[in-house]
VOGU-3710 file (C-alpha; in Angstrom, 3 decimals, decimal comma):
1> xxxxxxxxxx> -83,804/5,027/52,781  -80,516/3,166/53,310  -78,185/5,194/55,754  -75,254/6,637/54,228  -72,146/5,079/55,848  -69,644/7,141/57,425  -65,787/6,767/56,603  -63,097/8,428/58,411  -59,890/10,259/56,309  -57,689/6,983/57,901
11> xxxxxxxxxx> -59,724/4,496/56,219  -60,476/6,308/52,805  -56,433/6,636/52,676  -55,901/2,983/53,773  -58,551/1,789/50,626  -57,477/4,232/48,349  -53,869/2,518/49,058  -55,596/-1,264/48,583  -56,892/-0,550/45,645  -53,351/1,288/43,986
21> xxxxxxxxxx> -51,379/-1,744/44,648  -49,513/-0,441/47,950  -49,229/-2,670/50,917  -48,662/-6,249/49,525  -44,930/-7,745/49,512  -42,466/-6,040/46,544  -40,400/-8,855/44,916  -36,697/-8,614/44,246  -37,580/-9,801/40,518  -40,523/-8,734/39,149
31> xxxxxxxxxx> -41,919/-10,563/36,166  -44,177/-10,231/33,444  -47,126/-11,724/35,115  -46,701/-9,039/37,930  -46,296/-6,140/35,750  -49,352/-7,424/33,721  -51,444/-7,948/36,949  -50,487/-4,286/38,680  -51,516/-2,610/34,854  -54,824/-4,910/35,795
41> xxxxxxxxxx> -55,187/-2,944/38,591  -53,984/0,402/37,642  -55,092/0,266/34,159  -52,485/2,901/32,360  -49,226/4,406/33,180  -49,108/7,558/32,549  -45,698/8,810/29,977  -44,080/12,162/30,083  -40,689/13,001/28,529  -38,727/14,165/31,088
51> xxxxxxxxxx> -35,691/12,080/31,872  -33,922/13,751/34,571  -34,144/10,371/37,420  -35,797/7,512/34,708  -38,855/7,552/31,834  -42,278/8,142/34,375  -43,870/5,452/33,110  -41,330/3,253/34,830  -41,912/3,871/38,313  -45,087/3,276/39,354
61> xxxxxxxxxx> -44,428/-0,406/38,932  -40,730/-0,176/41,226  -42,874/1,818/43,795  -45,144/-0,928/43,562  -43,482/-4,034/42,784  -39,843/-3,493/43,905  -36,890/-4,557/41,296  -38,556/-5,267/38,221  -36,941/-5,622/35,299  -37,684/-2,603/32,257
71> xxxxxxxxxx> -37,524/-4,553/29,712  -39,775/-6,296/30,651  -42,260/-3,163/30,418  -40,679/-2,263/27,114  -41,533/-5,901/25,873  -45,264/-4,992/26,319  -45,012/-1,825/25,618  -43,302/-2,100/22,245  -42,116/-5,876/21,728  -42,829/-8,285/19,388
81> xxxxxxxxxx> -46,330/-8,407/18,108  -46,814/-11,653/20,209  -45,534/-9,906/23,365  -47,089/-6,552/22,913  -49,982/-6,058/25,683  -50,376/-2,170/25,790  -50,555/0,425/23,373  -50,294/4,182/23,342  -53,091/6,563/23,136  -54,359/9,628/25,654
91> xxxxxxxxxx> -56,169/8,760/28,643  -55,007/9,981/31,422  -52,897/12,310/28,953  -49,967/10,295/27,338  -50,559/6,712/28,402  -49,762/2,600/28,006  -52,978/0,822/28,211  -53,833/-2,588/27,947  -55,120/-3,075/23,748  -58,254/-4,083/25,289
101> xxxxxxxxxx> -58,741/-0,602/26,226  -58,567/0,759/22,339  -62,903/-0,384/21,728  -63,695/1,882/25,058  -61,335/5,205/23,687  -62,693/5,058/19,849  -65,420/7,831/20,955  -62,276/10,160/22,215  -61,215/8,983/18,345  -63,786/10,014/16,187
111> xxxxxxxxxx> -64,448/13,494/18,340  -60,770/14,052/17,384  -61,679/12,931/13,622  -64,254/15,228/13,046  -62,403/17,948/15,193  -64,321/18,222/17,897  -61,136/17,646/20,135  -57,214/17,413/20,703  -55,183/20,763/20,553  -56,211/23,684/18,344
121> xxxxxxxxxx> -53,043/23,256/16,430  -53,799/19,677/15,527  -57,865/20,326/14,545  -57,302/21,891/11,403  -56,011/18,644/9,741  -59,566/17,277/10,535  -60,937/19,852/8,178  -59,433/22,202/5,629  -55,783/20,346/5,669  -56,872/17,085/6,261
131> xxxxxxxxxx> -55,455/15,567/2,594  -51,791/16,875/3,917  -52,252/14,221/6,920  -53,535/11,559/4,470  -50,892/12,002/2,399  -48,814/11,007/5,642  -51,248/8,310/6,429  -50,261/6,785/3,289  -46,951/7,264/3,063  -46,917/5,017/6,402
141> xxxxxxxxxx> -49,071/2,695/4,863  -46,485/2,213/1,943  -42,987/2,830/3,974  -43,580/1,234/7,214  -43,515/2,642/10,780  -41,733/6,004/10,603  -40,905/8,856/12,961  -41,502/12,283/12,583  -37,163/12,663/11,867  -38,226/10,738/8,810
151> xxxxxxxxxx> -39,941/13,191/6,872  -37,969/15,195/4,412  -40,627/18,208/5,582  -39,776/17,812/9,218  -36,257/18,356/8,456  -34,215/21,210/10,115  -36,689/21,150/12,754  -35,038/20,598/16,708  -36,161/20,748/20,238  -39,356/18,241/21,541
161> xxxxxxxxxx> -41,627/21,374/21,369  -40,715/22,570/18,240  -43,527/20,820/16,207  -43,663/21,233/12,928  -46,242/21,125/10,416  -45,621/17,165/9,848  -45,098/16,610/13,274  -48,986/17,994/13,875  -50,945/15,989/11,301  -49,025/12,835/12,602
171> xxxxxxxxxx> -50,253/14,282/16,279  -53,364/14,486/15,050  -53,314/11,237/12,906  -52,394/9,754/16,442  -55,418/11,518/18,292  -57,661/10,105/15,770  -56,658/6,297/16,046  -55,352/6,143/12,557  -51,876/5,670/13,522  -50,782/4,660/17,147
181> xxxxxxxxxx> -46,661/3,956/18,424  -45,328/1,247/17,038  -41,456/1,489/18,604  -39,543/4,183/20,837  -35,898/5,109/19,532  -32,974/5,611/21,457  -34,067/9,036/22,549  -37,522/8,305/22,929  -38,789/9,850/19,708  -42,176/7,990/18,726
191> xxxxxxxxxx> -42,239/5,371/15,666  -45,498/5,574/14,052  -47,504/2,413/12,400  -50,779/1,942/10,983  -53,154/1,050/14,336  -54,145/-1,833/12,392  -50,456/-3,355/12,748  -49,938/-2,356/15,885  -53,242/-3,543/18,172  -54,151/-7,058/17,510
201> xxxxxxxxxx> -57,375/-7,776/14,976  -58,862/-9,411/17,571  -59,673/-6,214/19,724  -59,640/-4,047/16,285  -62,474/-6,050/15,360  -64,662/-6,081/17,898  -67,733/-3,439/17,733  -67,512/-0,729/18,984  -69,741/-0,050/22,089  -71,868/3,262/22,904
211> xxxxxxxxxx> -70,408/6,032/23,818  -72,360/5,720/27,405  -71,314/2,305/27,507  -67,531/3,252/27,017  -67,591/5,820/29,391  -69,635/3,969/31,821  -66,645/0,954/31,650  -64,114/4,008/31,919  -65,871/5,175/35,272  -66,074/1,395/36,973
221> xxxxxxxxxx> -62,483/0,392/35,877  -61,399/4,559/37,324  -63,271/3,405/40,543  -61,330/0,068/41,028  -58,580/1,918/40,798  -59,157/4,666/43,136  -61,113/2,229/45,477  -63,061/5,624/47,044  -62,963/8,773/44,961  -65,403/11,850/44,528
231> xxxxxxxxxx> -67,378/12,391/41,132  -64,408/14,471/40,197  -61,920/11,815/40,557  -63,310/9,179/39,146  -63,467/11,508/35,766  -60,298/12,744/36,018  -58,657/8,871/35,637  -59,631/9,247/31,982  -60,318/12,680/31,496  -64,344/12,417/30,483
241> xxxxxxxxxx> -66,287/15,350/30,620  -68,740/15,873/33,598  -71,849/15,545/30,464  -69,766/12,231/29,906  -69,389/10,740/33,104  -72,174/11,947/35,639  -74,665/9,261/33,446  -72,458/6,559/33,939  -71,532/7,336/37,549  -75,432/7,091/38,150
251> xxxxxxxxxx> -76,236/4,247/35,936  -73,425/2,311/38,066  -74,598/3,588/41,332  -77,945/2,498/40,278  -76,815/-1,106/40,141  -74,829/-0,943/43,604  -71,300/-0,949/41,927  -70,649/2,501/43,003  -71,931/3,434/46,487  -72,615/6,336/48,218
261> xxxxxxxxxx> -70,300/7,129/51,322  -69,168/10,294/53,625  -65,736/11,153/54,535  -64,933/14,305/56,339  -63,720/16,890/53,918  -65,250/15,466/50,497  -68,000/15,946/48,437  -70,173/12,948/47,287  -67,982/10,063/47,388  -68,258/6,703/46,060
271> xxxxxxxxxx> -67,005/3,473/47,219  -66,558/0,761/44,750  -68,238/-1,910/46,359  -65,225/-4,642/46,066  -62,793/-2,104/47,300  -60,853/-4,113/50,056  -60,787/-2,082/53,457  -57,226/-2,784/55,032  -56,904/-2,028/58,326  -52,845/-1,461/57,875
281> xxxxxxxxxx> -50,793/-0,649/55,115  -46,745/-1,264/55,161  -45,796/0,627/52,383  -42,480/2,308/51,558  -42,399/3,827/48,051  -40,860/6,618/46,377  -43,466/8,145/44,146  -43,178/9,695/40,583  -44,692/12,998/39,665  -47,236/11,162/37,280
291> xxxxxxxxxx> -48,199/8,271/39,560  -51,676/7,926/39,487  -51,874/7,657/43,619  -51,108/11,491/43,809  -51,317/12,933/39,895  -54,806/14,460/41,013  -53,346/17,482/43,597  -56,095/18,012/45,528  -56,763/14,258/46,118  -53,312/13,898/47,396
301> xxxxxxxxxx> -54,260/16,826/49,694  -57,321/15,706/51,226  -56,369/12,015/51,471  -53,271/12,465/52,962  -52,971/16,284/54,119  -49,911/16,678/52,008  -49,549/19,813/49,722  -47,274/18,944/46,679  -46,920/20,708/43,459  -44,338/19,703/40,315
311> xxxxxxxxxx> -41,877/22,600/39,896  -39,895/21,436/36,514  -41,350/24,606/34,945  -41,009/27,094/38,017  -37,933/29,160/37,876  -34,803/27,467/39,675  -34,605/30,682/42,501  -38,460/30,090/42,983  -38,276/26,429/43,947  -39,958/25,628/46,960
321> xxxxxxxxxx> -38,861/21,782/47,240  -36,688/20,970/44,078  -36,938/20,323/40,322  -38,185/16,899/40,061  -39,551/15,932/43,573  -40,887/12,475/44,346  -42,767/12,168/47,560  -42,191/9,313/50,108  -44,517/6,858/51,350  -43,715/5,276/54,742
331> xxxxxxxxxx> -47,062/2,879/55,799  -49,861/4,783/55,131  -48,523/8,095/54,741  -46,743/10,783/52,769  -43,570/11,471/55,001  -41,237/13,047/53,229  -39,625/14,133/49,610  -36,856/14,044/47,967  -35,295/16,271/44,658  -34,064/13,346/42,282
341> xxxxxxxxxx> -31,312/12,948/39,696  -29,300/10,020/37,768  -26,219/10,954/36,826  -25,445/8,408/34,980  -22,047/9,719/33,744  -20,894/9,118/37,582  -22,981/6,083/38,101  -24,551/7,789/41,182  -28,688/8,896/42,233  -27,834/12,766/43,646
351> xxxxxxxxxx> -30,408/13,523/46,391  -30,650/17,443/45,554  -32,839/17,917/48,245  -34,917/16,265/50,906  -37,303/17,190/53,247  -39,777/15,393/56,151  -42,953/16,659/56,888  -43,950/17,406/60,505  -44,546/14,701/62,778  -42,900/12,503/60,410
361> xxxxxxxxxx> -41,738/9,227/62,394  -38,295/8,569/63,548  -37,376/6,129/61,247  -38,316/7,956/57,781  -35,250/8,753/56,970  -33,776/5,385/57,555  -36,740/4,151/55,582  -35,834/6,772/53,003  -31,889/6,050/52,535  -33,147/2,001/52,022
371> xxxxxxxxxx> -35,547/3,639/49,399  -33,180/5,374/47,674  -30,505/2,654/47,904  -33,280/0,156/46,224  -33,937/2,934/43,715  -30,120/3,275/42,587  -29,932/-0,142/42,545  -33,026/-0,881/39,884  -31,466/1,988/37,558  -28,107/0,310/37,384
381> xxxxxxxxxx> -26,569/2,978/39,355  -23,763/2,199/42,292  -25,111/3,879/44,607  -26,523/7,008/45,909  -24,961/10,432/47,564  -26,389/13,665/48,708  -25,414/16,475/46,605  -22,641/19,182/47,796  -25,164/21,860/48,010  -27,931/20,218/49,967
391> xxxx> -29,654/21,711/52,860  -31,873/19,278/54,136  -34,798/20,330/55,930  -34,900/17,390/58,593
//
């Protein structure tokens, strides 16, 4: 029996770093070519509504890749059909995957089509209601791409959570694969198309692969990513099942794509066997809630002993750190973090508050202030300025 090789916490951080894109020169001007080459490596970014510092699915390409320009993003998120790269669907929840991705998701597509998945709201128009959402499939189909707004039966309706009946079947019309985003509006409301003139026919018509197949690619391309992950993690990238992913984990581990290691603290990790093993990583990033490096909480724990929890739904007089804290990422560790807001009405990024961790080096907050200068910069904002209440914990 081959000896199981041994992996301390410093080089498990410094791969799982490698493999997330940290450590490698940021650019001043970011093109196409590098956004398309860090969603190569990172596979999705993740998209959540609130707007309070920039969109989420933004950032993980500035921490990453420095100045880049949105609209570039936006272009392949929601261009022109010869531009578009990515399309919408849930992965990692929300996300913007690369089209090729849509064959290896159709199983998470028909479970929701027979409804066997999505939100217990949105199941119903898989069964008893399902000619309502048809009706809506087909008004598409003769209209063009539309947004919820549209519909004279969504009318009256206000708020992003108050979903009405219309706004559900389309949900669940999306869930399905029968409809994906074709366009954003101004306020980030989703346009809905047909998914057969959104994602090229190329990938629409390729076969669609076994379900252990799919979820076997899922679990290799969710181990690039990660570079070293536990069972857990790797099934938590795209959020398979354990009955999903445990085969496929095996089957790969089998072939000596996925291999065994120990690191102090974990429970049966795996190695992808091209992760690169740096022995340094210069890093300095300011990292979004929904970043894929640190969206798993207990992962962020063990790999880098820092406890961080989103507090955008915990009572203001409750808040431990701040309403929309990023963590910051000095070399190979998380120093620091710092409450976030544009106001863009001033033309200034308000630090609400910032904190360093113990032992942080001397130079984090130097690092930080450059971080935060770059950060105002790339949102078109002059500068930025602590706010009049902060009490920084320094």
């Amino acid at each position: 029996m081959t000896a199981i090789e041994h992996i301390g916490q410093p080089q498990a951080r410094r791969i799982a770093l490698g493999a997330q894109g940290f450590g490698q020169k940021r650019s001043s001007a970011a093109g196409r070519h590098h956004l398309r080459h860090l969603l190569g490596r990172l596979h999705l970014h993740q998209i959540d509504s609130v707007n309070v510092l920039s969109r989420a699915h933004y950032l993980p390409a500035f921490s990453r890749l420095g100045c880049y320009d949105r609209t570039a993003l936006d272009a392949l998120s929601w261009g022109k059909p010869r531009e578009r790269k990515l399309f919408e669907y849930w992965a990692h929840e929300a996300s913007l995957l690369p089209v090729e991705f849509q064959p290896l998701l159709r199983w998470r597509m028909a479970q929701a089509d027979r409804g066997e998945t999505g939100w217990s709201g949105m199941r119903v128009y898989a069964t008893e209601r399902r000619g309502e959402a048809m009706a809506l499939l087909d008004r598409i189909r003769i209209d063009g791409a539309m947004a919820v707004s549209d519909f004279e039966s969504h009318k009256g309706q206000t708020g992003w959570w108050e979903w009405s009946d219309t706004k559900r079947a389309l949900e669940w019309l999306f869930w399905a694969g029968h409809i994906t985003t074709a366009s954003r509006r101004g306020n980030f409301e989703r346009v809905y198309d047909l998914t057969e003139r959104v994602v090229p026919a190329a990938i629409l018509n390729q076969p669609t692969p076994s379900d252990f197949d799919a979820h076997r690619a899922l679990i290799q391309r969710a181990a690039q990513a990660h570079g070293i992950a536990t069972g857990g993690e790797l099934r938590d990238y795209f959020r398979q099942s354990p009955r999903d992913a445990m085969p496929a984990i095996h089957s790969l581990a089998e072939e000596g794509i996925l291999v065994p290691v120990h690191v102090p603290g974990w429970r049966h990790a795996w190695l992808h066997r091209d992760a690169r093993r740096p022995r340094r990583i210069d890093a300095q990033a300011l990292l979004v809630p929904f970043d894929p490096l640190i969206w798993e909480r207990d992962r962020t724990e063990r790999l880098f002993g820092f406890r961080y929890r989103i507090e955008i739904y915990v009572p203001a007089e409750k808040r431990e750190y701040g309403y929309y804290v990023l963590p910051f990422l000095l070399g190979d560790r998380l120093v620091g973090r710092v409450d976030l807001k544009a106001d863009r009405k001033a033309g200034r990024l308000i630090v609400q508050s910032m904190h360093f961790e113990p032992g942080a080096p001397s130079d984090s907050r130097d690092a930080l202030e450059e971080e935060l200068s770059r950060m105002a910069q790339w949102l078109d904002l002059g500068d930025w300025a602590m706010a009049p209440s902060l009490q920084a914990n320094l």
